[in-house]
C-alpha positions as CSV (number, residue, x, y, z in Angstrom):
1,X,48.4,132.6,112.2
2,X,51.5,134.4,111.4
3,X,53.4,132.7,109.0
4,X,57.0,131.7,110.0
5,X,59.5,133.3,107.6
6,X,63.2,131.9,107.4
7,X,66.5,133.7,106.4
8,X,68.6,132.0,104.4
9,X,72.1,133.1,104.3
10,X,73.4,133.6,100.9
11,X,76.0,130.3,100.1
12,X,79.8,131.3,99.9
13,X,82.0,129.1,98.2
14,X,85.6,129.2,99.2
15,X,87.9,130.9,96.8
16,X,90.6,128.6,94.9
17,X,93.9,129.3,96.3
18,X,96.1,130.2,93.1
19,X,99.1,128.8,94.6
20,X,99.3,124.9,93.2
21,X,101.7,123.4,95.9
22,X,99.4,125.6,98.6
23,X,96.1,123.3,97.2
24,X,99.0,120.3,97.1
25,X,100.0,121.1,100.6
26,X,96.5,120.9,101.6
27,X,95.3,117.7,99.7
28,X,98.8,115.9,101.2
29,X,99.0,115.2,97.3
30,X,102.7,117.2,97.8
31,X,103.9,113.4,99.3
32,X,102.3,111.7,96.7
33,X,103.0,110.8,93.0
34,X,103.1,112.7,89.7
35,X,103.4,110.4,86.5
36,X,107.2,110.3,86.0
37,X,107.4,110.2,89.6
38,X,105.0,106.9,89.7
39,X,107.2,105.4,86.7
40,X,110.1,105.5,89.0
41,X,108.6,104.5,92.3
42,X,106.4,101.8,91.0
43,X,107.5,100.6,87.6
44,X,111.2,99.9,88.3
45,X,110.1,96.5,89.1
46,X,108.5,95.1,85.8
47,X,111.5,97.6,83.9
48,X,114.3,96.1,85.5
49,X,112.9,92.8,84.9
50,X,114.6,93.0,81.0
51,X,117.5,92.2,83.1
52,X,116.2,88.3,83.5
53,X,113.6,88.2,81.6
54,X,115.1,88.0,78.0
55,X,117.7,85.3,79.1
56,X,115.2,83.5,80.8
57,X,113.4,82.6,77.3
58,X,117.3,82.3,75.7
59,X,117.7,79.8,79.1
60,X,115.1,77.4,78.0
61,X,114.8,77.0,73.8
62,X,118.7,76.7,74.2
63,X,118.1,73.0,75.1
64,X,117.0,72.6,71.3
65,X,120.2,73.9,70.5
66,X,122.5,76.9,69.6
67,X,119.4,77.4,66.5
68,X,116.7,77.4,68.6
69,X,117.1,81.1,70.0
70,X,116.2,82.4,67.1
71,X,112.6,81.8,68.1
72,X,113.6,84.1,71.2
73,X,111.9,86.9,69.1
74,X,108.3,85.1,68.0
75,X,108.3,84.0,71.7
76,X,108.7,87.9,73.4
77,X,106.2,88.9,70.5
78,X,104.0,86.8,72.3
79,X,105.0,88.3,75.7
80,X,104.5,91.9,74.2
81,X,100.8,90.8,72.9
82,X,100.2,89.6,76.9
83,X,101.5,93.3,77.6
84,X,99.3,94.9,75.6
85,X,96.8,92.8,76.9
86,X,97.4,93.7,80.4
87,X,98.5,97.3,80.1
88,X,95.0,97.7,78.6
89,X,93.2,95.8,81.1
90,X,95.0,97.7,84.0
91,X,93.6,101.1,82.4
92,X,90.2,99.5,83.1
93,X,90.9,98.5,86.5
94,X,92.3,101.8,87.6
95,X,89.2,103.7,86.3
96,X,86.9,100.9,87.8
97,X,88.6,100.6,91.5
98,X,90.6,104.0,92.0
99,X,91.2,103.1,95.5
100,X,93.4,100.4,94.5
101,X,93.9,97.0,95.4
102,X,94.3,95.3,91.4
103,X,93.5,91.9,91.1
104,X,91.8,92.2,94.8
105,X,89.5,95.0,94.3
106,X,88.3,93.4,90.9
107,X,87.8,89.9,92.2
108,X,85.8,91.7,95.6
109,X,83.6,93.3,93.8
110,X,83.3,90.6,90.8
111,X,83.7,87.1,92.0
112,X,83.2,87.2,95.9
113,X,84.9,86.3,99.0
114,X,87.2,83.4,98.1
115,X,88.5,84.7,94.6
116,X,89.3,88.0,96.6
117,X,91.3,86.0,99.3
118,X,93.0,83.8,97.0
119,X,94.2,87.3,94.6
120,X,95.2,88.7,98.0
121,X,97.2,86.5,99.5
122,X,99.1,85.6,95.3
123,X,99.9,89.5,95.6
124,X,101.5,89.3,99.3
125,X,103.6,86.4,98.1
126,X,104.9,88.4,95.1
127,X,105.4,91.7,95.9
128,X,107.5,89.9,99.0
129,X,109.2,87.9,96.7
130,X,109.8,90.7,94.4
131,X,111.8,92.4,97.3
132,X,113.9,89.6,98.4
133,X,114.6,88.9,94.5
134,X,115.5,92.1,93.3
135,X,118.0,92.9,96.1
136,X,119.8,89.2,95.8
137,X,119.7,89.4,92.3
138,X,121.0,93.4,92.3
139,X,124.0,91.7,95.2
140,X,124.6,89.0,92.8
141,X,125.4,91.3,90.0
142,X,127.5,93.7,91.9
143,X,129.8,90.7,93.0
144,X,129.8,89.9,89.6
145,X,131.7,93.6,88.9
146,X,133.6,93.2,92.4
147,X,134.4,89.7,93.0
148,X,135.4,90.7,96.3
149,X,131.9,90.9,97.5
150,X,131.1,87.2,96.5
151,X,131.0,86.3,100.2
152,X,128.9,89.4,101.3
153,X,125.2,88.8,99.4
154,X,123.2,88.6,102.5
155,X,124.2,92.0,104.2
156,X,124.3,93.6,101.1
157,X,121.0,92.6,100.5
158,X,119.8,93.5,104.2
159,X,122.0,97.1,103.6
160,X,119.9,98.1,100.6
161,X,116.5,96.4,102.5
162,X,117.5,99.2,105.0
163,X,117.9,101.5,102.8
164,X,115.2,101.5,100.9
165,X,112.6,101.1,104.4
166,X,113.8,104.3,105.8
167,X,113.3,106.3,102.7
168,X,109.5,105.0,102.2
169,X,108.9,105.5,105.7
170,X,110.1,109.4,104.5
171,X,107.7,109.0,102.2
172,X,106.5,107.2,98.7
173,X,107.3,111.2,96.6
174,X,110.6,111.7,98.1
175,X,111.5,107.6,97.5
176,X,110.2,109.0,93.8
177,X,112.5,111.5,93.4
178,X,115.3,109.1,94.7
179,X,114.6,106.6,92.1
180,X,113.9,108.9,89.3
181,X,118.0,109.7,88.8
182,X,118.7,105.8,88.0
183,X,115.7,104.7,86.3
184,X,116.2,107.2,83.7
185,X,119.8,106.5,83.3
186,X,118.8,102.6,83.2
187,X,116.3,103.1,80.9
188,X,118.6,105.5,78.4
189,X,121.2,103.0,78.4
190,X,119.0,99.9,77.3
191,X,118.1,101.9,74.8
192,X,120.9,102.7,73.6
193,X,122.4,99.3,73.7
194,X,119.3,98.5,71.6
195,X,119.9,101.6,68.5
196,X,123.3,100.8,68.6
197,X,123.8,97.1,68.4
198,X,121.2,97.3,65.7
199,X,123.3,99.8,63.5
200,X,126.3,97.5,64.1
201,X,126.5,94.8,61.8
202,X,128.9,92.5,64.2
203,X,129.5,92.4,67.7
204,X,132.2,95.2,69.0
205,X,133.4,92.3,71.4
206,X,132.4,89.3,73.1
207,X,132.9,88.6,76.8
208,X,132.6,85.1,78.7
209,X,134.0,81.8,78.8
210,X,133.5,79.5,75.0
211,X,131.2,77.3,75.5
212,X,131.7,75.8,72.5
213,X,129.4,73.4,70.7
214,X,125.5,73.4,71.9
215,X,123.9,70.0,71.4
216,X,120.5,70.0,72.0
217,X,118.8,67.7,74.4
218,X,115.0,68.5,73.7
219,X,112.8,68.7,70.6
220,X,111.8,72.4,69.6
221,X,108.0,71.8,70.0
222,X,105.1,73.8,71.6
223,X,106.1,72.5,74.9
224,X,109.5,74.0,74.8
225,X,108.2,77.1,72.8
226,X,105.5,77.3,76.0
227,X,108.5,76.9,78.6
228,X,109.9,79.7,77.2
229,X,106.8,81.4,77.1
230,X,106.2,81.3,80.5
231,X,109.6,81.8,81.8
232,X,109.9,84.7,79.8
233,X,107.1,85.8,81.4
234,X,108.6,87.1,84.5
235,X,109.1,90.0,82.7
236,X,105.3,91.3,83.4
237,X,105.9,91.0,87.2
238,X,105.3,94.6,88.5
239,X,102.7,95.8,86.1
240,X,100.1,95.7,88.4
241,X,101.5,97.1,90.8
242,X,100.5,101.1,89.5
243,X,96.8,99.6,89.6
244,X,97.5,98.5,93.1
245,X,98.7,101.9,94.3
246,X,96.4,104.4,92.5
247,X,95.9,106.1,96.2
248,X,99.5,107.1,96.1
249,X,99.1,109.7,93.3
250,X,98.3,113.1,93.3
251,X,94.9,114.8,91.7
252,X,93.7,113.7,89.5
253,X,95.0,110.3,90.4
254,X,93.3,108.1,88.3
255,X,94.2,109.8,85.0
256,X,97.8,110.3,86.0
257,X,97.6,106.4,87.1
258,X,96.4,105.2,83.6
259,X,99.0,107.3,81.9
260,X,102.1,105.5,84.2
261,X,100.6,102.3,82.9
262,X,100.8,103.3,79.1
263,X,104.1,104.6,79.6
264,X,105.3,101.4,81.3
265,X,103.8,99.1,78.9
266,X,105.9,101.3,76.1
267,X,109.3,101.3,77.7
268,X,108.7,97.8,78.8
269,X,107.4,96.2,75.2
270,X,110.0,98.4,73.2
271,X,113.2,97.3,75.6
272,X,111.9,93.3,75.2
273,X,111.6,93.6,71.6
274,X,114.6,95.2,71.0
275,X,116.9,92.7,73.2
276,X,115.0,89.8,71.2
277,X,115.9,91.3,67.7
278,X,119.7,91.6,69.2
279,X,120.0,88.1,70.1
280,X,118.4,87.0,67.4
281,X,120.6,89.1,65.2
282,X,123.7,88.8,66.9
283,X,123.4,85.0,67.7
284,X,123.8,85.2,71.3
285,X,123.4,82.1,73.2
286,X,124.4,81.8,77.4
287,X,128.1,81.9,78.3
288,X,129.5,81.3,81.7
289,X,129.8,83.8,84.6
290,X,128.2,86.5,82.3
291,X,124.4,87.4,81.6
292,X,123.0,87.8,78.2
293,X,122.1,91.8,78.7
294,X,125.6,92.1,79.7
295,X,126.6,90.4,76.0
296,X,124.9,92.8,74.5
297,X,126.4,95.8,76.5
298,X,129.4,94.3,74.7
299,X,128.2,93.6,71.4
300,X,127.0,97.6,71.3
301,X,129.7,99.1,73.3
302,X,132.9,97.0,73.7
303,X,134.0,97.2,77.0
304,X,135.0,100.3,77.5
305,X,133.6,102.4,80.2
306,X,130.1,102.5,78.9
307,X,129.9,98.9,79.4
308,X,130.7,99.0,82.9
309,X,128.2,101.9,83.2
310,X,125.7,100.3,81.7
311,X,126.1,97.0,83.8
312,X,126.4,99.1,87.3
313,X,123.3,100.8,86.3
314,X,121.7,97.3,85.6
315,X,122.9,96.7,89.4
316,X,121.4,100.0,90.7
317,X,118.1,99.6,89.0
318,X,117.5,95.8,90.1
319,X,118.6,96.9,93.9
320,X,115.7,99.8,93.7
321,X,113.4,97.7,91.9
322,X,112.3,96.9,95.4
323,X,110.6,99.7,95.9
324,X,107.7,98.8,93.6
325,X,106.2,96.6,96.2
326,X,106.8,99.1,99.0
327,X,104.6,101.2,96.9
328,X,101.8,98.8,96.5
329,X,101.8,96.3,99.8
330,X,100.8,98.5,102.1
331,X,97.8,99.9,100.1
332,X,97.2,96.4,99.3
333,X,97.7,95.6,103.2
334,X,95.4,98.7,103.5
335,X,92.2,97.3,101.7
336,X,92.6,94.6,103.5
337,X,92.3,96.0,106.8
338,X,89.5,98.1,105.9
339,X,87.5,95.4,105.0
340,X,88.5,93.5,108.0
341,X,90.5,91.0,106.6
342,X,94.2,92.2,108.1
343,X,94.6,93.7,111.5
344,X,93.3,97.6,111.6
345,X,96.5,99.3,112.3
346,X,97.5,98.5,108.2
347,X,95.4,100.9,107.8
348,X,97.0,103.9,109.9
349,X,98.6,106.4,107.7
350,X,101.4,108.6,109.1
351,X,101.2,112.2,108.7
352,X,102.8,111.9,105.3
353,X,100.9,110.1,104.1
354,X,102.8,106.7,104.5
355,X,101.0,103.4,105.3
356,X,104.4,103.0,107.9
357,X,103.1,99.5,109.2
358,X,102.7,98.2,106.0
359,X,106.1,99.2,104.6
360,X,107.1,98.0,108.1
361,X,105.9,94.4,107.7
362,X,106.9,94.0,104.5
363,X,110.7,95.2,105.0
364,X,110.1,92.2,108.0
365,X,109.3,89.5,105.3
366,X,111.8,90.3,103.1
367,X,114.5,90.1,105.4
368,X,113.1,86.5,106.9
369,X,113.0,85.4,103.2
370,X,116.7,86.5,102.4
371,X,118.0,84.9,105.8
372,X,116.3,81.7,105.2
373,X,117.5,81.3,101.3
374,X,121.2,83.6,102.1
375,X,120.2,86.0,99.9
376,X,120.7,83.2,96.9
377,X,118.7,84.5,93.9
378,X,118.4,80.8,92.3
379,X,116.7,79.9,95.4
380,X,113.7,82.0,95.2
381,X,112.8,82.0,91.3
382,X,110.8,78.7,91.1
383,X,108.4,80.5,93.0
384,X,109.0,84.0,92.2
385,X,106.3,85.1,89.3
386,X,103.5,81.8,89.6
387,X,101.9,84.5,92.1
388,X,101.5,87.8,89.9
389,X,100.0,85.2,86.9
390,X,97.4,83.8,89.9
391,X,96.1,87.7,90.8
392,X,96.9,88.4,86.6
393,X,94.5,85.4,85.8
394,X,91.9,86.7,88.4
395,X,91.5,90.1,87.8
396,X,91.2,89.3,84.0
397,X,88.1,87.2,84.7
398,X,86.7,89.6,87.0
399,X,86.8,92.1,84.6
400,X,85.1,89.9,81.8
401,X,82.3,89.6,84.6
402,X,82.2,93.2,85.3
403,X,81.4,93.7,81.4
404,X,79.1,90.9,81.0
405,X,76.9,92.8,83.7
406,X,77.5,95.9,82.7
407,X,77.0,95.8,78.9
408,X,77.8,99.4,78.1
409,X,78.4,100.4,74.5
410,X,82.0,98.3,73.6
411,X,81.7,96.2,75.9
412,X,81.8,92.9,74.1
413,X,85.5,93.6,72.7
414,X,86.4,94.1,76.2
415,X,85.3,91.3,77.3
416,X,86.9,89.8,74.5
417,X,90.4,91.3,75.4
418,X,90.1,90.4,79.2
419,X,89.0,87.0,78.4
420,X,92.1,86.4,76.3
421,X,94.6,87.4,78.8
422,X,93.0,85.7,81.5
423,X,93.5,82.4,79.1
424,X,97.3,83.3,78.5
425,X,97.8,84.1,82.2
426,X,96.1,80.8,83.2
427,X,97.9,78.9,80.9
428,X,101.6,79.8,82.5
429,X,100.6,79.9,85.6
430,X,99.7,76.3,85.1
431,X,102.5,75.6,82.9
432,X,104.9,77.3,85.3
433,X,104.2,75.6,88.0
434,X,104.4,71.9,86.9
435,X,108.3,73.0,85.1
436,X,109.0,74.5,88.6
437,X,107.0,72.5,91.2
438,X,109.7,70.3,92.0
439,X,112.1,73.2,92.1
440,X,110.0,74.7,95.4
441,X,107.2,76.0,93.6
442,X,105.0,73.2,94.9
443,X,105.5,75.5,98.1
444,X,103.1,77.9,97.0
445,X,100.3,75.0,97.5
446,X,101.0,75.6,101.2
447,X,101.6,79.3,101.6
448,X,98.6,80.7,99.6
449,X,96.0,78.7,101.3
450,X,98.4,79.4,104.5
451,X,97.6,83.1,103.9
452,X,93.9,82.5,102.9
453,X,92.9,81.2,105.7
454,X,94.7,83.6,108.1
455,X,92.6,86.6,106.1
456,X,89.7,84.5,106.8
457,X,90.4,83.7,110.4
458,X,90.9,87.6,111.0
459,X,87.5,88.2,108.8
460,X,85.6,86.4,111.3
461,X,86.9,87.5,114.9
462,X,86.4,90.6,113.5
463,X,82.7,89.6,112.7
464,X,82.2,88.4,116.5
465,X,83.5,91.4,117.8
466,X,81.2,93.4,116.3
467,X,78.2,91.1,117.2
468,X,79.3,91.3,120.5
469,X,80.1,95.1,120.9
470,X,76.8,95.7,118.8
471,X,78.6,98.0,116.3
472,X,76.4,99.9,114.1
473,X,73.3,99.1,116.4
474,X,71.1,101.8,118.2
475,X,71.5,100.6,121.9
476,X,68.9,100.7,124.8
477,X,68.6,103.7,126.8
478,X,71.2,104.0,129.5
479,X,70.1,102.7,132.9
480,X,71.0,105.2,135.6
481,X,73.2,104.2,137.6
482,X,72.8,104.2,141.9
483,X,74.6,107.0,143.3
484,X,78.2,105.9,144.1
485,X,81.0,107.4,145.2
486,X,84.1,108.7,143.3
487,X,87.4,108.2,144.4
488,X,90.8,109.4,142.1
489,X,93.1,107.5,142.9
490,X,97.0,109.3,142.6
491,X,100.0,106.9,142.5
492,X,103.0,108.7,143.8
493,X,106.7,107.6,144.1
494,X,108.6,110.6,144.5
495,X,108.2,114.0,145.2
496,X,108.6,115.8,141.8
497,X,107.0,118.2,138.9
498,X,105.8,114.5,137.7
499,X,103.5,114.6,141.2
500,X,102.7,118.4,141.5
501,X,101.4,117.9,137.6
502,X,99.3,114.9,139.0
503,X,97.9,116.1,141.4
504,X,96.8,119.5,140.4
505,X,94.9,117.6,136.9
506,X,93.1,115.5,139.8
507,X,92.0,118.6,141.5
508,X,90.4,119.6,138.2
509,X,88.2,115.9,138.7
510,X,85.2,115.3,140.3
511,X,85.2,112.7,143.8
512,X,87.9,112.6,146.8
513,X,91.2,112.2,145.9
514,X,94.1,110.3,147.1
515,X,97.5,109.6,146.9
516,X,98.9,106.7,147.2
517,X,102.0,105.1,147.5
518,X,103.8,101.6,148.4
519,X,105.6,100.6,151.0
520,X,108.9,99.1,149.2
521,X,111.3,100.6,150.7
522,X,110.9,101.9,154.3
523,X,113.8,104.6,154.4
524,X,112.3,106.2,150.5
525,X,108.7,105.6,151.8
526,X,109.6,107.2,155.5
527,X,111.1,110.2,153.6
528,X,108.3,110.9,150.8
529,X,106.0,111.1,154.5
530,X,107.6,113.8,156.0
531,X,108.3,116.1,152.5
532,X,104.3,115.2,151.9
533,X,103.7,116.6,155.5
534,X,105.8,119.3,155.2
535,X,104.2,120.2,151.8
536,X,101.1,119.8,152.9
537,X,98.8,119.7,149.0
538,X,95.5,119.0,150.7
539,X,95.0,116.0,149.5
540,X,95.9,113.3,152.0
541,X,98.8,110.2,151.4
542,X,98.0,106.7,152.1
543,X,100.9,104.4,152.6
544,X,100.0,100.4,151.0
545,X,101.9,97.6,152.8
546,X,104.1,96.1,150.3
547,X,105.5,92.8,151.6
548,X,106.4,91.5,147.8
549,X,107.9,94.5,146.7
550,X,105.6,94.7,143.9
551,X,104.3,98.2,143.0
552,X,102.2,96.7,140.3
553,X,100.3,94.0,142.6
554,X,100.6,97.0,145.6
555,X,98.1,98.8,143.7
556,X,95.6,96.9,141.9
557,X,94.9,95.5,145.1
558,X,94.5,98.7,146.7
559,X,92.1,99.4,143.8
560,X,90.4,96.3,143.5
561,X,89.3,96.5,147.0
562,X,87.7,99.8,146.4
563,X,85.7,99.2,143.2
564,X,84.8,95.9,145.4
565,X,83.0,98.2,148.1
566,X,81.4,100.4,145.5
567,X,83.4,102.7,144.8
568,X,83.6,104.3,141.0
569,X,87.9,104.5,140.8
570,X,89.6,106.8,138.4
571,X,93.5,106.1,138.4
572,X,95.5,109.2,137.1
573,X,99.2,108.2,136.2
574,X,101.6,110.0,135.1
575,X,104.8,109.4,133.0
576,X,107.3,111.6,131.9
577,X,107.6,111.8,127.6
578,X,110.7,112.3,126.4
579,X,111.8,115.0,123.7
580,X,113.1,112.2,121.4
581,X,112.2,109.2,120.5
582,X,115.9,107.3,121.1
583,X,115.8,109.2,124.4
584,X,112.3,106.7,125.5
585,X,114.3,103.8,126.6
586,X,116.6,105.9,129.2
587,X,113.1,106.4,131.3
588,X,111.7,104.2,133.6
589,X,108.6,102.1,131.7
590,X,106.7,101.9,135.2
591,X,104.0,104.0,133.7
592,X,103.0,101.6,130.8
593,X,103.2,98.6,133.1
594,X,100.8,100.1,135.4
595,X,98.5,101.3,133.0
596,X,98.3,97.8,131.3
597,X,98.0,95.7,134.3
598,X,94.9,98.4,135.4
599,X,93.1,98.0,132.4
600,X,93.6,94.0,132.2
601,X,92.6,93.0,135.9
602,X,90.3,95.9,137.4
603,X,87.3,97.8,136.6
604,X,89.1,101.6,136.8
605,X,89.0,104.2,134.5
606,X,92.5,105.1,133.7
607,X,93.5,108.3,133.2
608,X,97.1,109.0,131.7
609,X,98.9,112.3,131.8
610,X,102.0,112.9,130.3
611,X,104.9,115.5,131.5
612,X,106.6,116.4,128.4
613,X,110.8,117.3,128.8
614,X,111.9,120.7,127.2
């Protein structure tokens, strides 16, 4: 026996292309993130939040009197140390899930079904919330420059929601390079207020109503010290959300991922120590109709014009801080749909790449929570950061279970580290919400399970579907079918290019073909007859009696009755597309309508063709 020799063709590798934004081009990483890019389209967020977050702790050990602020400083050391905490942790998860997702992908893979619904639906209430507070609380400080606008927080806010839609629709790089102007302006003024109200050894000036002497109404005891605590922590809202988005980067993403998260743990630890050493040094307690970051503009500055540039970037950065949850929703969203737990289309990029239904749904949210609280910023904070310590408190465990099971070399300290956050992030959660519950919080005990059990809902009618369309399984052999005739059916209203175009594609099918056409108007019907004779296609015209005037019900009679006598139907319609998208309404939507109600009540196939306009 001859032996069978094969040829092997030699294996060519494809060379690299040398140009770097040809292999970008290629990779779509040229609409994705770099790492100073990332900074400004997903950290503006937890950055910004130095805005609040400092006053917030001055807000509540204030109530132990005018000498109780002095602890502001012990109490954002404590806030760093959770920073550190979670900056590190957030490293991990970024390596360990670098398809995103955070707190979901961690409690997925570590703790199961309900843990990963519960981080879920904690991280669609807060990057929601994180919208609708940034823009009322960027409104509310722009009226507090231009009291003109006092009356005018809701459409600003739904302006700048606008805004900031349209440009991630663009696309999450370009929204980047937006964002990158003011976030480094924002972030070079802070800093400066910081080195110089430190050299200073008094304040330049003071600004805001006396309020006099501060009597305190509450011992200074760890319950006050952990109010503080846990107010102040609304300052780490937003650092998850670079874990959550690690798709959005370019190559290698993971790396330039873990170094956004490093650098936004700096910026953000440096700019809350510094503010706490300032009021701490300069003795700044809460004054009416200005914020606490705006005293120490002051205190640094005076009030000349850096003051009010410093203040009117603090407005610009707080509007834009928006855009962190427009960079991590929709991937979140995305996750969620491809493990069947959202509807399927969240998970449709554009050709950008742009998750556009998630940035879609999310500017839809937003809006409905500004118009139901009027864009009122006091409104939405009882409930604004008990969600981010929920999927904070989550992902910490699941990461301590991830190690445990694991055991690689170090991996006790982590563990260690994760289980310590997840205690602090449990602990203001908890405390958090019984200081705000009567403040609205408690409505998070109805959204959250709310959400949870939509997820789950969707879960299983996506399970049934695929038990009943058998997906995945090897079906039986086809049984041939009895010979049967084919009819292609032509609907035809006018004569046009629309109907020469449809009726030469049918040609091209297989079965007799023929056009039909109802009988709604006896003059237009009586006319099409004669051109159709005169053109004479070929292909013969039927005339339906219409006595409803109802093309729709006209024709899936006409084609009911024919699949009833055995007939295999194929409908071909076709529909004119328009050039433009704002140019779609100006045509007649006959073409959809039909093609619905086909596919709904009768057993056609339905063929579409579409006649594009120059």
């Amino acid at each position: 026996m001859d032996a069978v020799v094969t040829k092997t063709e030699p294996h060519h590798t494809e060379p690299r292309i040398a140009d770097r934004r040809v292999r970008q081009m290629q990779r779509a990483d040229k609409f994705r993130l770099t790492a100073v890019g990332g900074l400004a389209a997903l950290s503006l967020d937890a950055l910004s939040s130095v805005a609040y977050g400092p006053e917030a702790i001055v807000l509540v050990l204030v109530a132990a009197g005018a000498a109780a602020v002095s602890w502001t400083l012990p109490v954002a050391c404590a806030i760093a140390a959770l920073l550190l905490v979670l900056v590190l942790s957030y490293r991990q998860v970024i390596a360990v899930h670098p398809d995103g997702g955070g707190a979901y992908a961690v409690a997925k893979k570590q703790l199961g079904r309900p843990a990963a619904l519960l981080a879920a639906a904690s991280l669609v209430v807060d990057y929601v919330l994180t919208v609708a507070v940034s823009l009322a609380a960027g409104a509310a400080s722009l009226a507090s420059a231009f009291p003109a606008l006092a009356h005018e927080l809701l459409p600003m806010t739904l302006i700048g929601l606008a805004a900031l839609t349209v440009i991630n629709l663009i696309g999450v790089a370009e929204s980047a390079r937006v964002l990158m102007g003011p976030t480094i302006l924002f972030v070079v003024l802070i800093g400066g207020v910081i080195v110089v109200g430190l050299l200073r050894p008094e304040p330049v000036a003071m600004i805001g109503g006396d309020p006099g002497p501060i009597e305190p109404v509450e011992a200074l005891g760890i319950v006050l010290l952990l109010k503080a605590f846990a107010a102040g922590c609304s300052s780490l809202t937003g650092v998850e959300a670079i874990a959550n988005a690690v798709p959005a980067f370019r190559t290698p993403a993971v790396r330039r991922a873990q170094h956004t998260e490093v650098a936004l743990g700096i910026l953000l630890g440096a700019m809350l120590l510094g503010l706490a050493v300032l009021i701490r040094e300069h003795h700044v307690t809460p004054r009416p109709d200005v914020t606490i970051l705006a005293q120490l503009a002051a205190a640094a500055f005076g009030t000349g014009w850096l003051f009010y540039l410093t203040n009117l970037a603090v407005t610009a950065v707080l509007l834009l801080a928006a855009n962190t949850s427009f960079g991590g929703l929709p991937v979140l969203l995305a996750l969620l749909a491809k493990d069947h737990r959202a509807p399927s289309l969240f998970a449709l990029r554009s050709e950008r790449p742009v998750f556009r239904y998630g940035v879609t749904a999310l500017a839809l949210l937003a809006g409905l929570v500004l118009l139901a609280v009027d864009a009122e910023t006091h409104r939405l904070l009882p409930v604004f950061a008990i969600g981010v310590f929920i999927g904070f408190t989550i992902s910490q465990t699941g990461l301590v279970l991830h190690w445990w099971r694991v055991r690689d070399r170090g991996w006790l300290p982590r563990a260690l580290l994760n289980g310590f956050g997840a205690t602090l992030t449990a602990v203001a959660g908890v405390v958090l919400l019984a200081e705000k519950f009567t403040e609205g919080a408690w409505l998070l005990l109805l959204i959250i399970p709310a959400l949870v059990g939509l997820f789950f809902r969707i879960e299983n009618y996506y399970a049934g579907v695929a038990r009943q369309l058998r997906l995945r399984e090897i079906p039986p052999p086809p049984r041939p079918a009895p010979e049967a005739k084919e009819l292609v059916v032509v609907p035809v209203v006018t004569m046009s290019e629309v109907t020469y175009r449809a009726l030469e594609a049918a040609l091209r099918m297989r079965g007799e073909i023929v056009a039909v056409a109802a009988d709604i108007d006896p003059a237009t019907t009586k006319r099409l007859s004669a051109q159709w004779k005169e053109w004479d296609p070929g292909v013969p015209l039927a005339v339906l009696p219409c006595p409803h005037r109802s093309l729709v019900s006209t024709l899936v009679g006409y084609v009911r009755k024919q699949t009833a006598a055995g007939l295999g139907v194929t409908v071909l319609l076709a529909h004119v597309e328009a050039r433009h998208w704002w140019q779609r309404p100006l045509h007649n939507p006959r073409g959809p309508v039909l093609t619905a109600a086909l596919r709904v009540r009768t057993e056609a196939v339905i063929a579409t063709l579409a006649v594009r306009l120059a």
